[in-house]
MINU-756654 format. One record per residue (C-alpha): x, y, z; residue in three letters; residue number from 0; chain. Coordinates in nm, 2 decimals, m for minus. Layout:
# MINU-756654
{X: X Y: Y Z: Z aa: ALA i: NUM ch: A}
...
***
This chain:
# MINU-756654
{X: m1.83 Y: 3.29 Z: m0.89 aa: UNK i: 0 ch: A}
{X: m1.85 Y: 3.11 Z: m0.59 aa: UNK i: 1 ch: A}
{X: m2.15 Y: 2.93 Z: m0.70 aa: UNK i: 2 ch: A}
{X: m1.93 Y: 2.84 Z: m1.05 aa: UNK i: 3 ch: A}
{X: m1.64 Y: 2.67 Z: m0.76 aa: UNK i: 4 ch: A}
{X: m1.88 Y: 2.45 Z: m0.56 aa: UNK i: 5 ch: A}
{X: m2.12 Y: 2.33 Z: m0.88 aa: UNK i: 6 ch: A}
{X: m1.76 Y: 2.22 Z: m1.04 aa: UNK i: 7 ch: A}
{X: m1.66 Y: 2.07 Z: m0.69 aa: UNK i: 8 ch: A}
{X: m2.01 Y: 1.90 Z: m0.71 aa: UNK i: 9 ch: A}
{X: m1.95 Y: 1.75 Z: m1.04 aa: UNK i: 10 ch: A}
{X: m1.58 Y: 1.63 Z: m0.98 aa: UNK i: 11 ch: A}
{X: m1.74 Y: 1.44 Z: m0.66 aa: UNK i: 12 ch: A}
{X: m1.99 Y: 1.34 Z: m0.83 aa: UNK i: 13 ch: A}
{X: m1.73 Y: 1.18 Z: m1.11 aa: UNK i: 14 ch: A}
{X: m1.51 Y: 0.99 Z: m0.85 aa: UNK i: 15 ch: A}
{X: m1.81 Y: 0.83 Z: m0.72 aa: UNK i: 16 ch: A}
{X: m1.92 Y: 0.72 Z: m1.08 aa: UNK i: 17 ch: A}
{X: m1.54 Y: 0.60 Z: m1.14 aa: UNK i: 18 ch: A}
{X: m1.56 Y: 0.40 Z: m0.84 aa: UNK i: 19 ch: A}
{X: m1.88 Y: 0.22 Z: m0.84 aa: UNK i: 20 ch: A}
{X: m1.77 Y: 0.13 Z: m1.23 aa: UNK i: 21 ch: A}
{X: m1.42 Y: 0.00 Z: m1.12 aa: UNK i: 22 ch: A}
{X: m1.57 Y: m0.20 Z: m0.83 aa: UNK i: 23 ch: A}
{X: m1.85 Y: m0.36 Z: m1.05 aa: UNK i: 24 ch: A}
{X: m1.55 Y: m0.43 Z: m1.31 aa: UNK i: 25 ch: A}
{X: m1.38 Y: m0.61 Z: m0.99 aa: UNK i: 26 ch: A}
{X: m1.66 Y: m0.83 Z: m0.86 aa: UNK i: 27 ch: A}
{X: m1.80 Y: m0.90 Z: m1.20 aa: UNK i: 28 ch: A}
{X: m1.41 Y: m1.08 Z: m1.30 aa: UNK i: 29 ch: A}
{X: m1.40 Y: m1.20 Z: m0.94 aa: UNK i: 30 ch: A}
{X: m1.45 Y: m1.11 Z: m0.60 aa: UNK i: 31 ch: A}
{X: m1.12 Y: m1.22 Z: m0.46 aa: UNK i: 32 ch: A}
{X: m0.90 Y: m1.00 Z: m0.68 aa: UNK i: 33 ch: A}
{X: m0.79 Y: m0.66 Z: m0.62 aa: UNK i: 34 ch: A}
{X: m0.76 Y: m0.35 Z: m0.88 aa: UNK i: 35 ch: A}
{X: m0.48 Y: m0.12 Z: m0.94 aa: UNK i: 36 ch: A}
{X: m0.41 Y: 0.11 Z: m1.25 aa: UNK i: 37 ch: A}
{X: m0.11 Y: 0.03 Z: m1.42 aa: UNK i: 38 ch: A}
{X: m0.15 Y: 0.26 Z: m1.75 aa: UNK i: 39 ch: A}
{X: m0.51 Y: 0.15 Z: m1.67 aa: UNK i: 40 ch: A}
{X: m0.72 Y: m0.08 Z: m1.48 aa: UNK i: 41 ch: A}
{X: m0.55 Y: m0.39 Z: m1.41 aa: UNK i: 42 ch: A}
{X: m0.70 Y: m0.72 Z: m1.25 aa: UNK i: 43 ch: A}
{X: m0.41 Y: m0.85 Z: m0.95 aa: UNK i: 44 ch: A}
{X: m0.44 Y: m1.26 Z: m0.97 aa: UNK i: 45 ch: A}
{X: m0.26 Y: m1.36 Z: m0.63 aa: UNK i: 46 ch: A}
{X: m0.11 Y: m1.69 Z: m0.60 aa: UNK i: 47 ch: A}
{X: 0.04 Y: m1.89 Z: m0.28 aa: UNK i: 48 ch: A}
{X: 0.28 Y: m2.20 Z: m0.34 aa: UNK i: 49 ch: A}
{X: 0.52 Y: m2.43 Z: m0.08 aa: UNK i: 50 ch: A}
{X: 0.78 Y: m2.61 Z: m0.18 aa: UNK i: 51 ch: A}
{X: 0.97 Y: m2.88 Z: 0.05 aa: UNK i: 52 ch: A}
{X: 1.33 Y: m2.89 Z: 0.07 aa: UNK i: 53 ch: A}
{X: 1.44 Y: m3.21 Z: 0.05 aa: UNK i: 54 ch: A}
{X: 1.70 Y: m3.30 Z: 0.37 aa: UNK i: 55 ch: A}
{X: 1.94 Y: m3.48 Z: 0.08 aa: UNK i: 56 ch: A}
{X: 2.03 Y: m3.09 Z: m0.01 aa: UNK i: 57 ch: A}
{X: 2.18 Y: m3.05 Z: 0.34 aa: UNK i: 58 ch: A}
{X: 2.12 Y: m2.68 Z: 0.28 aa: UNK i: 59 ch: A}
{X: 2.35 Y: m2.45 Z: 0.50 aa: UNK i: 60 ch: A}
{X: 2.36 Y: m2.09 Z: 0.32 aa: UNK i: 61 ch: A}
{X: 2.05 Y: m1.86 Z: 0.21 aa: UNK i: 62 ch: A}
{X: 2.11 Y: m1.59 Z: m0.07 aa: UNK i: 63 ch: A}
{X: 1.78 Y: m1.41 Z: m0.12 aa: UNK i: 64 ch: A}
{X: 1.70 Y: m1.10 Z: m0.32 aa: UNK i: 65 ch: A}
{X: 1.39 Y: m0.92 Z: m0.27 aa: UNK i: 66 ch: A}
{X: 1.16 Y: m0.60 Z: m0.42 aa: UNK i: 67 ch: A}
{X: 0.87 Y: m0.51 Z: m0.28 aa: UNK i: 68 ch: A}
{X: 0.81 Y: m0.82 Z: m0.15 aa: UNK i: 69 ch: A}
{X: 0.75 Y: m0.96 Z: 0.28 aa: UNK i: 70 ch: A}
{X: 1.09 Y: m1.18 Z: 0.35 aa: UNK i: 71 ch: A}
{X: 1.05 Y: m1.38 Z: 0.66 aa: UNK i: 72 ch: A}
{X: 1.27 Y: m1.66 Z: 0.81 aa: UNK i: 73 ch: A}
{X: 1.13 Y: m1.88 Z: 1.10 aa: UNK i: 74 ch: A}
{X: 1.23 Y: m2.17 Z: 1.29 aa: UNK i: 75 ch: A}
{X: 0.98 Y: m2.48 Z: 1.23 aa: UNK i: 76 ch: A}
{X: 0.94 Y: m2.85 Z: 1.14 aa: UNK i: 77 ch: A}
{X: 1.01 Y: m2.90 Z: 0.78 aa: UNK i: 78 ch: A}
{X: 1.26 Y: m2.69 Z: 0.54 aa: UNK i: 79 ch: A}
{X: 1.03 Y: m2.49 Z: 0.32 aa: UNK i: 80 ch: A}
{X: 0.97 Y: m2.22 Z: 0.10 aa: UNK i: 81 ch: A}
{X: 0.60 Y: m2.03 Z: 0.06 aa: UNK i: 82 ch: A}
{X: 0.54 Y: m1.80 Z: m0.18 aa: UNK i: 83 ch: A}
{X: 0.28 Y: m1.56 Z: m0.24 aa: UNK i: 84 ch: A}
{X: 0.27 Y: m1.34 Z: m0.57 aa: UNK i: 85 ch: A}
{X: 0.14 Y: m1.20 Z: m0.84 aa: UNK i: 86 ch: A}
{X: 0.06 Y: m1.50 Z: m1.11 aa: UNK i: 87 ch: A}
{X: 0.32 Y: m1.34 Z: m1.31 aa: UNK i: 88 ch: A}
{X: 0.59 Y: m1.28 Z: m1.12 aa: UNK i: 89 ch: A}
{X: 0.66 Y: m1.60 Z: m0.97 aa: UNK i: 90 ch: A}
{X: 1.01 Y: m1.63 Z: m0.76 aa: UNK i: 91 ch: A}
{X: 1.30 Y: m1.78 Z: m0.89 aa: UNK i: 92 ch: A}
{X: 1.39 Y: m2.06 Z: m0.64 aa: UNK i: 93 ch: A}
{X: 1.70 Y: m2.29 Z: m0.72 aa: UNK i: 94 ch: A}
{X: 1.96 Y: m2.49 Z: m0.48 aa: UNK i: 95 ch: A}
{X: 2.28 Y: m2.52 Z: m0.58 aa: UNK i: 96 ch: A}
{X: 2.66 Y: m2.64 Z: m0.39 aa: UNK i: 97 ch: A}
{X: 2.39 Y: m2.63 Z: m0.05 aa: UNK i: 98 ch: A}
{X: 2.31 Y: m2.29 Z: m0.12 aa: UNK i: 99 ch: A}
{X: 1.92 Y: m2.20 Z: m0.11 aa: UNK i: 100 ch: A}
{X: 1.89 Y: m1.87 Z: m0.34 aa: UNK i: 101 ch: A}
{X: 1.54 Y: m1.75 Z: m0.40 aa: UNK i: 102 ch: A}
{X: 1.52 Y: m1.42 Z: m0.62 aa: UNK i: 103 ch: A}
{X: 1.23 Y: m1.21 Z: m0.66 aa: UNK i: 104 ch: A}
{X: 1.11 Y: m0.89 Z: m0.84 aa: UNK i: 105 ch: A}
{X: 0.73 Y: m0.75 Z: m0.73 aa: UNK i: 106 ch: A}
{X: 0.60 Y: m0.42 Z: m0.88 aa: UNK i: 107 ch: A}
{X: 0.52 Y: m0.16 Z: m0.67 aa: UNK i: 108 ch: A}
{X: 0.09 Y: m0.13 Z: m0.67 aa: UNK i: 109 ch: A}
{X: m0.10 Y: 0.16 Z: m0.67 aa: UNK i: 110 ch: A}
{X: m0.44 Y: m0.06 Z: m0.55 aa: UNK i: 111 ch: A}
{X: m0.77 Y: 0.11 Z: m0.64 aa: UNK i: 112 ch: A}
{X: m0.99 Y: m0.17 Z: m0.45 aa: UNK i: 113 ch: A}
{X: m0.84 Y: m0.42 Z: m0.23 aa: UNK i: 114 ch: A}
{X: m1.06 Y: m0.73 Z: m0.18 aa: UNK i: 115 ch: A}
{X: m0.78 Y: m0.96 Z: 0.03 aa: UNK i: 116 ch: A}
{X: m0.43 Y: m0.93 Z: 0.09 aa: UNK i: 117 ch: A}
{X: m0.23 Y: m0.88 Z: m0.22 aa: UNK i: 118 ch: A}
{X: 0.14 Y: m0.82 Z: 0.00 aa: UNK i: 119 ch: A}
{X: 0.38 Y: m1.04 Z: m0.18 aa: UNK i: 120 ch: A}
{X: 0.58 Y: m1.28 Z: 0.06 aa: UNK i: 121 ch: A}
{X: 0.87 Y: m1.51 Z: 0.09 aa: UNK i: 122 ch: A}
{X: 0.83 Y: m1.73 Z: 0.37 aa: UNK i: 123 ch: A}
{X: 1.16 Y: m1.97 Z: 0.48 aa: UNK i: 124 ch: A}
{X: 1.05 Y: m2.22 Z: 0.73 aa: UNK i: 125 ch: A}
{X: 1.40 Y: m2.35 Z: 0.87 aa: UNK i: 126 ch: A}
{X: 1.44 Y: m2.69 Z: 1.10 aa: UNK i: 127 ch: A}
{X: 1.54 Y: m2.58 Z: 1.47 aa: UNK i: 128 ch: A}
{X: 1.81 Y: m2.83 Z: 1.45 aa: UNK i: 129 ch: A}
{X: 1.98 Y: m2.64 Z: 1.16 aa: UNK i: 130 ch: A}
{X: 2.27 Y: m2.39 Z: 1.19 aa: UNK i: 131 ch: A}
{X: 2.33 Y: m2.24 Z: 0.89 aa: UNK i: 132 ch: A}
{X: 2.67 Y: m2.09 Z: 0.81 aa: UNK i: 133 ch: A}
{X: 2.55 Y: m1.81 Z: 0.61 aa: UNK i: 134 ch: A}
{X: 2.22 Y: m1.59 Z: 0.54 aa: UNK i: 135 ch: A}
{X: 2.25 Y: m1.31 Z: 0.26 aa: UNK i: 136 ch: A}
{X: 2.02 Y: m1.08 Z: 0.21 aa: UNK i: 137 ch: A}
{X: 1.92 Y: m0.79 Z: m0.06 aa: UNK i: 138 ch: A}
{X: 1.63 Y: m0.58 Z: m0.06 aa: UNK i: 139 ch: A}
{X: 1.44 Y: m0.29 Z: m0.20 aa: UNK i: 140 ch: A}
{X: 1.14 Y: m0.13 Z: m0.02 aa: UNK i: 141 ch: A}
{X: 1.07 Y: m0.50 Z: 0.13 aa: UNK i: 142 ch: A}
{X: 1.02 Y: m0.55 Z: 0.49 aa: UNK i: 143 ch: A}
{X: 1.26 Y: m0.84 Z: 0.64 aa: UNK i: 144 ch: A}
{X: 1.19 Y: m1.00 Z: 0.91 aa: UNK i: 145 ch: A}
{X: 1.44 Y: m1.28 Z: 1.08 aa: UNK i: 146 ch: A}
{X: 1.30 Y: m1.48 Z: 1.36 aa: UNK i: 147 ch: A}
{X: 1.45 Y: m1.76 Z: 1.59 aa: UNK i: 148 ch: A}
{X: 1.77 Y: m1.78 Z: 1.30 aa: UNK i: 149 ch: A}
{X: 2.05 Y: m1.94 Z: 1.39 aa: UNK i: 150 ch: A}
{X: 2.36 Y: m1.87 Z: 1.12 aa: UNK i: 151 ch: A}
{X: 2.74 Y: m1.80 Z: 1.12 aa: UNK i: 152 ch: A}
{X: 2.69 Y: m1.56 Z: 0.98 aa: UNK i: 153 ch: A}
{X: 2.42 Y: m1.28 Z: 0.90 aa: UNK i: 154 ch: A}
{X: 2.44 Y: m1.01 Z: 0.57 aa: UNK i: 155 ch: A}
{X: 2.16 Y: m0.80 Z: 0.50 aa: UNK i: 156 ch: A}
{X: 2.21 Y: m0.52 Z: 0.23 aa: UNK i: 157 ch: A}
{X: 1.87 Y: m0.31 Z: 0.21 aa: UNK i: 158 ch: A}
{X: 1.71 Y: 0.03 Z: 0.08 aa: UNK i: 159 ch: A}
{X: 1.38 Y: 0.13 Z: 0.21 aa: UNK i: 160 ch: A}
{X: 1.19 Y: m0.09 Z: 0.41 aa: UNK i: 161 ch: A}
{X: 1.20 Y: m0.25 Z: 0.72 aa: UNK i: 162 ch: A}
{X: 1.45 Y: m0.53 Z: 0.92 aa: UNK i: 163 ch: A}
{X: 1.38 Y: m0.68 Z: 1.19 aa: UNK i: 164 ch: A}
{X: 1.56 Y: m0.91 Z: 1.39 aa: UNK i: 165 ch: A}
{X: 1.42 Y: m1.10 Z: 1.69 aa: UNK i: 166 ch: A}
{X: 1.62 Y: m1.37 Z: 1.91 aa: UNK i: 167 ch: A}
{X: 1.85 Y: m1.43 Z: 1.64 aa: UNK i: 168 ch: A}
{X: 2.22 Y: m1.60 Z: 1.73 aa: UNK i: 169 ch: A}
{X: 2.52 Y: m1.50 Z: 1.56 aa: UNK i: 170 ch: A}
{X: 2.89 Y: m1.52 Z: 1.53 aa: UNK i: 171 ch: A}
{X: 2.89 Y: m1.19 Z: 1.27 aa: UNK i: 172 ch: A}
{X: 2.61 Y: m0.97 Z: 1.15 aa: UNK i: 173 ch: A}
{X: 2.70 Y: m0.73 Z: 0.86 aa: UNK i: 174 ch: A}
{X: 2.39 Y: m0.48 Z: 0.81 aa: UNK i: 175 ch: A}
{X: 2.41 Y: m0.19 Z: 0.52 aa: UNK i: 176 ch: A}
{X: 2.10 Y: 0.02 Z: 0.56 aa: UNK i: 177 ch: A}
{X: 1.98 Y: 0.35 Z: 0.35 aa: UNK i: 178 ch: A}
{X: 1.59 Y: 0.53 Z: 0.41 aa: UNK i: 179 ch: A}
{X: 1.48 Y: 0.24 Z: 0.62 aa: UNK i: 180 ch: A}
{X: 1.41 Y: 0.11 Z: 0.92 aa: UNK i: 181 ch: A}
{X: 1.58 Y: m0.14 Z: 1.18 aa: UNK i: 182 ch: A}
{X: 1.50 Y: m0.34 Z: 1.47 aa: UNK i: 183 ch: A}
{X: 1.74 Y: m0.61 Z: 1.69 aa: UNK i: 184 ch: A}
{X: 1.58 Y: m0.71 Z: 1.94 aa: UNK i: 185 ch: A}
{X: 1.71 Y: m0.96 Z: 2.23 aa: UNK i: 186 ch: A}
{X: 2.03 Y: m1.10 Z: 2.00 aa: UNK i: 187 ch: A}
{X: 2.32 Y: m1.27 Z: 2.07 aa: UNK i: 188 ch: A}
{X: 2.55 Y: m1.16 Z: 1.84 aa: UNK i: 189 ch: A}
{X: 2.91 Y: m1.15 Z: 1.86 aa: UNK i: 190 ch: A}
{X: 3.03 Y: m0.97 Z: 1.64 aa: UNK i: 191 ch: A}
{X: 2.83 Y: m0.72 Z: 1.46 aa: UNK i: 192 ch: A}
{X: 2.88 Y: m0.41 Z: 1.18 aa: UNK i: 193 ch: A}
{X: 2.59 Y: m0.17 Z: 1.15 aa: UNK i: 194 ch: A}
{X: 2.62 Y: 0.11 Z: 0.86 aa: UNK i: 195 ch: A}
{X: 2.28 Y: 0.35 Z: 0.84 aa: UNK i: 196 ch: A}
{X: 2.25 Y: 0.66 Z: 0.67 aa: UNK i: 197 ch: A}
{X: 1.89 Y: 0.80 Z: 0.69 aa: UNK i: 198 ch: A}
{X: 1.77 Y: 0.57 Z: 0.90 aa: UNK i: 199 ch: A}
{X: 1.59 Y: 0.48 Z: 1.19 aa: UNK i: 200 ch: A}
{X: 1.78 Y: 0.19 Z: 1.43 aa: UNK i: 201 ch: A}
{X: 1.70 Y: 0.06 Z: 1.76 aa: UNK i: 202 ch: A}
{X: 1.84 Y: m0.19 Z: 1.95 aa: UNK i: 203 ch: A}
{X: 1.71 Y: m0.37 Z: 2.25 aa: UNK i: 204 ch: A}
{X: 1.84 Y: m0.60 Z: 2.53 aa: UNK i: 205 ch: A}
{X: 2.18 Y: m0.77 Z: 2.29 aa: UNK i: 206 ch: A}
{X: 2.40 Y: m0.96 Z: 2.47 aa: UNK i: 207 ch: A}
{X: 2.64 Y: m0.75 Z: 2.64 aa: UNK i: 208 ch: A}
{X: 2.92 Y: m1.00 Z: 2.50 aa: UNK i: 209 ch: A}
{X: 2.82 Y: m0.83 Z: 2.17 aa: UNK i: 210 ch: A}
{X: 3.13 Y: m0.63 Z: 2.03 aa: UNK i: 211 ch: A}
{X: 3.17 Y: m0.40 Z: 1.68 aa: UNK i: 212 ch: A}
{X: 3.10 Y: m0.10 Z: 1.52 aa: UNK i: 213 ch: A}
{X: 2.75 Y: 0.08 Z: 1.46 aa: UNK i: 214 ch: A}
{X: 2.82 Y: 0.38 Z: 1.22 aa: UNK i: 215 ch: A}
{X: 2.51 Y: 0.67 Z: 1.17 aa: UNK i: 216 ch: A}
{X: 2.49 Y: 0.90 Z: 0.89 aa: UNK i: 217 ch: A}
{X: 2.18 Y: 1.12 Z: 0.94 aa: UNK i: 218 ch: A}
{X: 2.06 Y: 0.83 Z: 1.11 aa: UNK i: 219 ch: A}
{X: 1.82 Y: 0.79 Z: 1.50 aa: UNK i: 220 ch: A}
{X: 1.96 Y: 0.53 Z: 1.69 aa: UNK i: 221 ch: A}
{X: 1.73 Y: 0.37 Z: 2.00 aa: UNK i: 222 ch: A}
{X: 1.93 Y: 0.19 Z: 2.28 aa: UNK i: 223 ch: A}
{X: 1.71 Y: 0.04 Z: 2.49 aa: UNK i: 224 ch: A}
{X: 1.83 Y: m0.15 Z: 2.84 aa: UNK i: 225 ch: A}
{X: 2.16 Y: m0.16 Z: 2.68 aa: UNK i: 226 ch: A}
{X: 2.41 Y: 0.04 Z: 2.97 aa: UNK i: 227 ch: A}
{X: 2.60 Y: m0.25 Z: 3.06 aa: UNK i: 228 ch: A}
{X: 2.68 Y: m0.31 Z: 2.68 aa: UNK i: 229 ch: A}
{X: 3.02 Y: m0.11 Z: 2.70 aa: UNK i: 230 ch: A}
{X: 2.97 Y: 0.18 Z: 2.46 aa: UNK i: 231 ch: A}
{X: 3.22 Y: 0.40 Z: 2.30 aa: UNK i: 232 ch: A}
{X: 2.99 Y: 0.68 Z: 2.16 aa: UNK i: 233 ch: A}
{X: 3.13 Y: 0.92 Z: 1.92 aa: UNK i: 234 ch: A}
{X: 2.94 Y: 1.19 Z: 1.78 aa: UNK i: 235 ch: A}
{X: 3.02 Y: 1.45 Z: 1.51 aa: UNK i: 236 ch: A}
{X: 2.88 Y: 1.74 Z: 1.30 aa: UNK i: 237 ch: A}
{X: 2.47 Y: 1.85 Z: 1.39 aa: UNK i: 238 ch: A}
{X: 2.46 Y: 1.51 Z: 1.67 aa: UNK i: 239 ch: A}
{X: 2.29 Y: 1.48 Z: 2.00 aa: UNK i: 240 ch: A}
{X: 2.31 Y: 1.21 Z: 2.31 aa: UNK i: 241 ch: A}
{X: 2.01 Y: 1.18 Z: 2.51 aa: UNK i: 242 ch: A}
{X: 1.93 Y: 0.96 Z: 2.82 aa: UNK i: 243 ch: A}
{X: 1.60 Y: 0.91 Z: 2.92 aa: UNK i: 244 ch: A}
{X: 1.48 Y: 1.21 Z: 2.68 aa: UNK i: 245 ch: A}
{X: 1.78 Y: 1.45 Z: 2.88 aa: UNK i: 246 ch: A}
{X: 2.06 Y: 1.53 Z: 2.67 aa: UNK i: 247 ch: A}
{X: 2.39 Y: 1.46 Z: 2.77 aa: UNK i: 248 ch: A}
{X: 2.74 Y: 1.49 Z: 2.64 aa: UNK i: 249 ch: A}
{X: 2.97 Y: 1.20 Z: 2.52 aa: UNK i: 250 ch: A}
{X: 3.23 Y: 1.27 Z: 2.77 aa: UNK i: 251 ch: A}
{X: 2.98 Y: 1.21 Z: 3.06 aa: UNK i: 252 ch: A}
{X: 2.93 Y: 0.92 Z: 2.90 aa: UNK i: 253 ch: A}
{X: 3.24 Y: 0.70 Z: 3.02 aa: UNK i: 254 ch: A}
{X: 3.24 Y: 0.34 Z: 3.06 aa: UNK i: 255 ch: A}
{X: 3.50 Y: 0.09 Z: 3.12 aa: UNK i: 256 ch: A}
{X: 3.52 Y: m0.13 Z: 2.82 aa: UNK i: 257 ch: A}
{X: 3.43 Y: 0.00 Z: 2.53 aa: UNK i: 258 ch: A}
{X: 3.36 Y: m0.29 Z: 2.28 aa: UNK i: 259 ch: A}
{X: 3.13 Y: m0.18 Z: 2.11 aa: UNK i: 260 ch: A}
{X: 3.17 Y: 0.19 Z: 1.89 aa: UNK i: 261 ch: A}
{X: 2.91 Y: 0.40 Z: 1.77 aa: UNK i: 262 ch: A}
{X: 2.97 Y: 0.64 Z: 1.52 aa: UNK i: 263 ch: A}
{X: 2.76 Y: 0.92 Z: 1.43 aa: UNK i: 264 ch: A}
{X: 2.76 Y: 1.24 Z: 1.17 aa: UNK i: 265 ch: A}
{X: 2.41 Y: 1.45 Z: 1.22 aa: UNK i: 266 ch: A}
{X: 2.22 Y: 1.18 Z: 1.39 aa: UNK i: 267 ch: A}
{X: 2.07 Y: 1.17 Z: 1.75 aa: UNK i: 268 ch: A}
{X: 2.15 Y: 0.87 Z: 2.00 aa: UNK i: 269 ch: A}
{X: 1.90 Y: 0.80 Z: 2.25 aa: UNK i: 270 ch: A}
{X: 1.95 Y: 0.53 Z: 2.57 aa: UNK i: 271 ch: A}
{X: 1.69 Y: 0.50 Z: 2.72 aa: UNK i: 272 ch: A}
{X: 1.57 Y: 0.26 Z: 3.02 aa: UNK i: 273 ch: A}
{X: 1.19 Y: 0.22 Z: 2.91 aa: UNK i: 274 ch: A}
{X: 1.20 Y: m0.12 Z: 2.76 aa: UNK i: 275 ch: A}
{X: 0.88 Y: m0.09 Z: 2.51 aa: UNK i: 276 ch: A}
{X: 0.98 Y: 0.04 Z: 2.20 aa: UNK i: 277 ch: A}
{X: 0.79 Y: 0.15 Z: 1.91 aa: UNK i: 278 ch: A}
{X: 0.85 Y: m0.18 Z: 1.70 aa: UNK i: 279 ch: A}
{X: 0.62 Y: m0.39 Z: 1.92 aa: UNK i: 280 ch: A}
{X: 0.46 Y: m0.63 Z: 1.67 aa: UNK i: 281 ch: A}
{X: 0.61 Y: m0.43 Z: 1.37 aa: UNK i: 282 ch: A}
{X: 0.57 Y: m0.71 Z: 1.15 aa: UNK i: 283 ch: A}
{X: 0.26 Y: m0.90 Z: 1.14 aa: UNK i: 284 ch: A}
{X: 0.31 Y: m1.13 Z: 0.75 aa: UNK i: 285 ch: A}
{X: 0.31 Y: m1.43 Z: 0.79 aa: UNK i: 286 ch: A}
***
């Protein structure tokens, strides 16, 4: 019997193997630079990379960007551009309207079998350092978002799954609706902010102790690091815990001052902690 097990182990080894070597010859012999996934069978991805200029004339001031599956980053630079990289197929809608920039896209999720070269689909928005824009929207679905050096009024990011990051943004009002993902605001001045997670993982480091609002968790881990002078107002409820420096302690030995800026939070743990290297060091490597 045991014999009958490992001979049928033997052959089912034996078969991936086989399977493989076939699917990588299919690969290489359509092209060496394409990658393989299964999509009711094997399917060829064709990659494709394009930039297009924003002319100045548009006098763009408002981004409205919807994204699946797909990198979004926003940089400072020297010229007002869009890059794209996708699947030949699924090319982003870009269009600029009433100096709005909207850009909507809509990647499949992969199952890649062989990867030859980098098949994540991005959105790249190069922005003029002399721009302030009044408004940056942003939807997305299982796409990691990643805001750099962005200057806006305002700052609206709706978004399941995924990662956000947001590093030495500035800010009059950031508005951030978050379920099963991931969040990271790092060095921001922001001055008015609204933060609402539920199954997610948040951490905050160094914001401008001017920031004021309202952070509410639901099952949700919040990170606070170097952020005592900030003038908490921490409110905990239901299955919750408040930690500092990895020791728990209790809200009401907690007091500060001013308290301008609430956190709210049902079943989820709050952590301040002085240790200023967080986990999301280079989180987001894209572009």
């Amino acid at each position: 019997m045991k014999k009958m097990k490992l001979k049928h182990f033997l052959l089912v080894g034996i078969g991936l193997m086989v399977t493989g070597g076939l699917l990588a010859g299919v690969t290489y012999a359509y092209g060496a630079q394409k990658n393989l996934t299964w999509e009711n069978g094997p399917k060829l991805i064709e990659m494709a990379q394009e930039t297009q200029k924003i002319s100045a004339d548009k006098k763009i001031d408002r981004l409205e960007i919807s994204a699946e599956n797909q990198a979004v980053i926003i940089k400072r630079g020297l010229d007002f551009e869009v890059t794209t990289v996708h699947e030949k197929k699924s090319k982003p809608i870009i269009s600029v309207k009433d100096n709005t920039l909207a850009i909507a896209g809509n990647e499949k999720e992969r199952n890649t079998l062989i990867c030859m070269e980098d098949d994540t689909a991005k959105i790249i928005i190069t922005i003029p350092k002399n721009i302030v824009l009044s408004e940056i929207k942003i939807e997305g679905n299982n796409s990691p978002i990643e805001l750099d050096e962005v200057k806006s009024k305002a700052i609206i990011t709706n978004t399941y799954g995924g990662a956000l990051t947001l590093t030495n943004i500035d800010a009059d009002k950031l508005t951030v609706d978050d379920k099963l993902g991931s969040i990271y605001i790092n060095d921001a001045t922001i001055q008015q902010m609204a933060v609402s997670t539920s199954d997610s993982q948040l951490s905050l480091e160094d914001l401008a102790t001017s920031t004021k609002g309202k952070i509410d968790l639901q099952n949700s881990h919040l990170d606070l690091y170097g952020m005592e002078e900030n003038n908490l107002d921490i409110q905990l409820s239901g299955d919750s815990h408040l930690e500092k420096n990895g020791e728990e302690i209790t809200t009401e030995s907690f007091g500060q001052k001013d308290k301008t800026l609430t956190i709210t939070g049902q079943n989820s743990v709050v952590q301040i902690l002085d240790d200023t290297e967080s986990d999301y060091d280079d989180y987001n490597d894209y572009d």
